[in-house]
C-alpha positions, -999 to 999 in steps of 0.1 A, spaced: -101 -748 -570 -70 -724 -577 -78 -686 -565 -56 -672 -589 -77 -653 -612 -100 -639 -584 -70 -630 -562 -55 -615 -592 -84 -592 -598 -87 -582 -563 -53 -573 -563 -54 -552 -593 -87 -540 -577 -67 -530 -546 -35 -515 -567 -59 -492 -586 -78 -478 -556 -42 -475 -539 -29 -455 -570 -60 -430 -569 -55 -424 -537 -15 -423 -539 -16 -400 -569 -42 -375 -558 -17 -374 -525 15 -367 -544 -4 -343 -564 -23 -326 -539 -17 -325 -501 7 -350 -489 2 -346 -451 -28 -372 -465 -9 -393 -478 -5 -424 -458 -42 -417 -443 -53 -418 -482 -38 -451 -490 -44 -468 -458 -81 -461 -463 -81 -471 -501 -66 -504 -487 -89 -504 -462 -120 -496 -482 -113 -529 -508 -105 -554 -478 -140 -536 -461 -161 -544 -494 -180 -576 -487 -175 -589 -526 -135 -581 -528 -128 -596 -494 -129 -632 -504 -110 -624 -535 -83 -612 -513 -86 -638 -487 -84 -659 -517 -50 -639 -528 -37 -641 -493 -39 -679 -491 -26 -684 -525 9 -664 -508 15 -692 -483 5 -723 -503 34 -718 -530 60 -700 -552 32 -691 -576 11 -671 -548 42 -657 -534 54 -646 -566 23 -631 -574 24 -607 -546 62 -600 -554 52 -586 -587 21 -569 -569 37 -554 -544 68 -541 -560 57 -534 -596 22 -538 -602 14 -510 -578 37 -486 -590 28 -492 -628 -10 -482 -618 5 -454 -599 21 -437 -627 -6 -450 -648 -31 -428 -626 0 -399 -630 -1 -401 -667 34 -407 -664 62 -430 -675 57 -466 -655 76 -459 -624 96 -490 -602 98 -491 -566 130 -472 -567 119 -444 -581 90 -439 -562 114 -442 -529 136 -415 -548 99 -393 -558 88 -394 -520 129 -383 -507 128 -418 -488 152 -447 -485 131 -480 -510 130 -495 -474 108 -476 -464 85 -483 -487 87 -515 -475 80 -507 -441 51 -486 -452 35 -522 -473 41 -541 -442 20 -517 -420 -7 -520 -444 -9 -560 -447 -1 -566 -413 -29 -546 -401 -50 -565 -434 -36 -596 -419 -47 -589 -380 -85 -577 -391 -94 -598 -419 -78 -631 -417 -68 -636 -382 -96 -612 -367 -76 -605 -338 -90 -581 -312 -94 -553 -307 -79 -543 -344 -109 -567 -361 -139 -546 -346 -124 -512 -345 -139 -487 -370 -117 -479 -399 -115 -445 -385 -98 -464 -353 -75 -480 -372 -63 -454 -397 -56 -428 -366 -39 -454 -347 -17 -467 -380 -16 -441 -404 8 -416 -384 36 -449 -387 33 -452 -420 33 -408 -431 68 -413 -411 80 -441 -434 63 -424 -466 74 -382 -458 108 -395 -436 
């Protein structure tokens, strides 16, 4: 049975929760920034009925081009589109939301692979200590890594 469609939705599930939070950031106080998406991140991969849809999403990435593709587009467009979407602006790439936040595009980069490394460590690997810490934990432990990456 192909996850696709699920993992789909819980990616755009995940995107639209990450461009709330991004957008009330860059619109408001952006000390919050990376705290605000790392805990809209958080709260999808926390919600009992979106977790399998990402699990489902995650394992479509390593069983082909198809999954991997998939998250391509996710991470590098589909993301920004609901971010300006949430802006009421223009669609915006990943360049220009490196160029918005004054940062080099790798560091957006750096900033994605924070956040689904530490999705990776506590919901499909479990690995402890990261699996049973509270989100709180985790977001004061990661968050400061990725506000350096996001404010430079």
């Amino acid at each position: 049975m192909s996850h696709a469609p699920q993992g789909s939705t819980a990616l755009s599930d995940i995107g639209d929760a990450l461009a709330e939070a991004g957008a009330a950031s860059l619109t408001g106080e952006r000390a919050q920034l990376a705290e605000s998406l790392l805990r809209a991140a958080l709260s999808r991969w926390e919600d009992p009925q979106a977790r399998p849809q990402l699990l489902g999403a995650f394992s479509a990435v390593f069983a082909g081009e198809e999954g991997a593709a998939q998250m391509r587009d996710f991470m590098s467009h589909q993301i920004f589109r609901q971010l300006a979407a949430s802006l009421d602006e223009p669609v915006k790439d990943f360049d220009e939301v490196a160029k918005a936040l004054g940062v080099p595009p790798m560091n957006i980069n750096a900033a994605q692979a924070q956040v689904w490394g530490v999705a990776v460590l506590r919901y499909v690997v479990k690995l402890e200590p990261i699996a049973s810490a509270s989100v709180d934990e985790v977001v004061a432990f990661v968050a400061p890594t990725i506000q350096r990456y996001l404010v430079g």
